[in-house]
N, C-alpha and C positions, 0 to 999 in steps of 0.2 A: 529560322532560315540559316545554311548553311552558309560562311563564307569561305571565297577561295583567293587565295594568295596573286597576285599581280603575274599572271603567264609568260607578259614578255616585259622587259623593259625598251627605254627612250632615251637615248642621249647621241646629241647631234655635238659636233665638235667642229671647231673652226680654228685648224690648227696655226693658220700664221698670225693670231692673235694669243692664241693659246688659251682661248675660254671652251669653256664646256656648261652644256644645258642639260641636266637629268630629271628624269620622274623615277619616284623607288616608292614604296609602299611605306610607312611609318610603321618601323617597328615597336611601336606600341601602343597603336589601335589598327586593327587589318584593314580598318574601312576609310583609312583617311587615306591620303597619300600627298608626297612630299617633293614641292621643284627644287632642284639644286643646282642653282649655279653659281657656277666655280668661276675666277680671274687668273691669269695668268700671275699674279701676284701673291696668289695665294688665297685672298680675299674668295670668303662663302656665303651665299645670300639663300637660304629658304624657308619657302613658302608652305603652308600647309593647306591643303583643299581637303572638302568632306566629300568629292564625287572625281571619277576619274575624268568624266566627261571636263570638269573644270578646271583639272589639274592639266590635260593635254590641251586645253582652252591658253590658260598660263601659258603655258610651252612655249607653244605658237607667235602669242604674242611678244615676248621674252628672247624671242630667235629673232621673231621682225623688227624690231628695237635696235639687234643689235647691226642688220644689213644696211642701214638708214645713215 
């Protein structure tokens, strides 16, 4: 089965905090892919999922965390 590279990406940003939420594909398995998020501090947290459906699953919940 052929695979294809991640079409679009995701990243939502909440600028008066300065944090940033991303999804990127792992560059080194095509089939994984990777949350990243970033702190205004510098400070980097990711996660790695084996399906996209559970990587923008993460996301989701990872944004709503942070509006709480």
């Amino acid at each position: 089965m052929a695979t294809r590279p991640l079409a679009f990406g995701v990243r939502l940003r909440d600028r008066d905090k300065g944090r940033s939420v991303r999804v990127l594909q792992d560059p080194r398995s095509p089939r994984r892919y990777l949350i990243e998020d970033r702190a205004q501090d510098g400070r980097t947290r990711r996660r790695a999922h084996a399906s996209l459906a559970s990587a923008l699953r993460d996301l989701a919940v990872t944004w709503r965390e942070r509006l709480h």
